[in-house]
N, C-alpha and C positions, 0 to 999 in steps of 0.2 A: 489309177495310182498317181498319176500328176499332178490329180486337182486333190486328192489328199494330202500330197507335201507342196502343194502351192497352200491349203488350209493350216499346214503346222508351221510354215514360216509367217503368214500374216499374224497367229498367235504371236509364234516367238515374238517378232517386232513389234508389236502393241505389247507385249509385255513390257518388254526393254523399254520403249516409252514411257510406260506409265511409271517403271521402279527409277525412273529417270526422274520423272515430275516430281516426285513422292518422297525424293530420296532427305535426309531431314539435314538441316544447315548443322555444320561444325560450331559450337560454342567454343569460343577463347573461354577458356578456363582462369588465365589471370587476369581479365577482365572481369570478370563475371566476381571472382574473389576480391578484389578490390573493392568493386560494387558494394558487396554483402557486407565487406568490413567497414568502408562510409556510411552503409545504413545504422550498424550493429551502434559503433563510435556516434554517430545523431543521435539515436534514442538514447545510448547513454548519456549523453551531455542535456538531453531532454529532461531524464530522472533527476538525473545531481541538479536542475536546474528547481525542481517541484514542479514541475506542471504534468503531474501523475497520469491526468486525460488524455494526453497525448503523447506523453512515454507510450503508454499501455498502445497507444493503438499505431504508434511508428515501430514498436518490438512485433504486434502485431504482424503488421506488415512484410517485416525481417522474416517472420517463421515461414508467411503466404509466397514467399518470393525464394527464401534461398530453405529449404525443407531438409537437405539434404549437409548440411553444412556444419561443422562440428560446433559449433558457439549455441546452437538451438536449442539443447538446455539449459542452459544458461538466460538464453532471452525469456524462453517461457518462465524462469524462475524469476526473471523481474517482473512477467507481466503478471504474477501469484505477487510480487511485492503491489506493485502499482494496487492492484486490486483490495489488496488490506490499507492502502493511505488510499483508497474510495472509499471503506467502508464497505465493499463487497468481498465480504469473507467465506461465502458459500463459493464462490467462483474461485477465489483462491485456492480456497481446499481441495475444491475437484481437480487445480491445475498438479497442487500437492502432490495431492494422492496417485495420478497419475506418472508423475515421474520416478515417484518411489519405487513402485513397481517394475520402472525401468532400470532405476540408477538405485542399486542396493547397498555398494561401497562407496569409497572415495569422498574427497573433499564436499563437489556438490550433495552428495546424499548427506554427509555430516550436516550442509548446512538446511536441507529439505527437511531432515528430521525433528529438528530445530525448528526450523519455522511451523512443524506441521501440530506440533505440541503446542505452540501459540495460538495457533488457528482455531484449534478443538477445545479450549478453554474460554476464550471467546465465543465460538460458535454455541457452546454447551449455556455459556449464560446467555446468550442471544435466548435460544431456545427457550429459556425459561420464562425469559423477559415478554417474548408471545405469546408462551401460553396463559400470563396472565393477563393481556392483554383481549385476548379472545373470550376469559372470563369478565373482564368488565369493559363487555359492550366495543371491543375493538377499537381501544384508542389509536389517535394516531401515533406515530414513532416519534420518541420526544428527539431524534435527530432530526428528525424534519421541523419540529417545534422549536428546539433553537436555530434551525437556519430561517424559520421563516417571523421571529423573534418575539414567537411568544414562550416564552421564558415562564413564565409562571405557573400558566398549564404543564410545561415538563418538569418545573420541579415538584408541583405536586405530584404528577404520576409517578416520578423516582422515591420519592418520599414513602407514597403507599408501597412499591414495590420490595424499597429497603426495609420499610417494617415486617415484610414476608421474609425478605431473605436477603442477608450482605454480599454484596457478589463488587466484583471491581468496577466494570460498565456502567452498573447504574451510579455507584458512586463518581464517577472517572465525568460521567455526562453531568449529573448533578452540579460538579465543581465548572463543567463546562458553562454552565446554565446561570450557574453563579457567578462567575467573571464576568458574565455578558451582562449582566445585569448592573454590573458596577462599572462597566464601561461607558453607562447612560447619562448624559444631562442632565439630571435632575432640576426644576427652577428650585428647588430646597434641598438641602443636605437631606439624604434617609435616616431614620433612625438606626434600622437594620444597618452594618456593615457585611456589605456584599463577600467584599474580596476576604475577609475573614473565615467566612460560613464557607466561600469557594478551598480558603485553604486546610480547612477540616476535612471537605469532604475527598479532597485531592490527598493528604494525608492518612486516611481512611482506607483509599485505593491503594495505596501505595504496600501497606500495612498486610493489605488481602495478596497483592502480586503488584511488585513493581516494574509497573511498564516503562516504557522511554517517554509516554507523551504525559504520562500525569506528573513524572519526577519534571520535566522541562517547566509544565504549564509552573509546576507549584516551586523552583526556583524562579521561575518571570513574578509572582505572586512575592513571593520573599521580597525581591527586589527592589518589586514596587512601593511597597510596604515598609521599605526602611532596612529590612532585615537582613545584611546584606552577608553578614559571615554563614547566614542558612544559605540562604541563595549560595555565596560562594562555593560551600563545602558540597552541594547538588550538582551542582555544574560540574565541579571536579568529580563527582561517580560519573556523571553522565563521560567524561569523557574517556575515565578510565574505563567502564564496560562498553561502551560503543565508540572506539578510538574512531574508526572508520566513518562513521555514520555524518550527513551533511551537517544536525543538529551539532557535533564533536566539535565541527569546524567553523561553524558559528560564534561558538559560546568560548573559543581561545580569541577570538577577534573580541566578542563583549569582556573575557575579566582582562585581557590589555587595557580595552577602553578604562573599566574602572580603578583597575590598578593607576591610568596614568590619571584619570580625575580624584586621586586618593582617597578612595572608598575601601579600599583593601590596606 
């Protein structure tokens, strides 16, 4: 009997030891919320700043870190922004569609819904725009053709594609394609007028759905151009539909400018 309660107290005490060792540190909780809201406030001053790469991946960081935190829809719905000023709209969508199913009411869903209708309109002409890419011989993406500056290989591929079917993307890159090309050197004037051809087919997009970066590009295009009461009256939708937007806050600092160099 002795050496069975000398065995249930050696437990006990190795117990109590170990739920001793084991036991898990108290978090300051306004510390920890401090933290999270300095992370939360850097990625945003990251976005409003454009450097998209690294918004995305310090909001990133924000969800890996504080999970648990009410702001977390909200961060993941900037890195669904971030993700559409990459250029990666399937990831966007997935981040979408994910919170929709979370977030049915309210403010942020108003604005999920919203973005998710943008995405699916895009992603639907993406779609297209592969498949006809996989019929002729898997060109390569004329976004990677104008960043890597052959310009002319992507507007013929947009050209063939526009002859199949008018969609805003191929137009929207077309006029991209076309800017770039009149941004060039030339040792002789072109015959062709670049920036012209850019502002049809940015006109064209506009016509099919107008987005915020084709109305922007093709007020900078007015601008350039001479045109300046087009440009102006652009600038003012832009900032009447996207009051908020970084582009908004831009473009009241440029018509000061040209207001005060009496272009207006």
């Amino acid at each position: 009997m002795r050496k069975i309660i000398i065995f249930i107290l050696a437990i006990f005490l190795t117990s109590f030891s170990y739920a001793e060792f084991v036991k898990p540190k108290v978090i300051d909780t306004s510390i920890q919320k401090k933290e999270s809201e300095e992370l939360f406030n850097k990625s945003m001053s990251i976005f409003k700043s454009g450097n998209y790469s690294k918004a995305e991946s310090s909001f990133k960081e924000y969800v890996s870190k504080y999970p648990e935190t009410e702001k977390v829809p909200e961060a993941k719905y900037y890195i669904a922004l971030c993700n559409i000023k990459l250029f990666k709209f399937r990831q966007a969508q997935t981040i979408v569609s994910e919170l929709l199913k979370k977030y049915k009411t309210g403010e942020l869903s108003d604005k999920l819904k919203k973005l998710d209708s943008e995405i699916k309109k895009v992603v639907e002409d993406m779609d297209f725009m592969l498949g006809i890419d996989k019929v002729s011989n898997n060109q390569e993406s004329e976004i990677e053709l104008i960043k890597s500056g052959d310009f002319d290989k992507a507007i013929i591929s947009l050209l063939k594609k526009l002859n199949i079917r008018k969609d805003y993307m191929s137009y929207f890159y077309l006029g991209m394609a076309y800017q770039k090309k009149a941004e060039i050197k030339y040792p002789k004037q072109p015959v062709v007028d670049y920036n012209k051809l850019a502002i049809q087919a940015y006109e064209n997009a506009i016509k099919i759905n107008g987005g915020l970066e084709a109305i922007y590009n093709l007020a900078k295009l007015y601008e350039l151009t001479g045109e300046i009461k087009k440009s102006q009256s652009l600038y003012k939708k832009i900032i009447n539909k996207y009051p908020e937007s970084d582009i908004a806050a831009t473009i009241r600092k440029k018509l000061e400018s040209l207001h005060y160099e009496g272009n207006l």
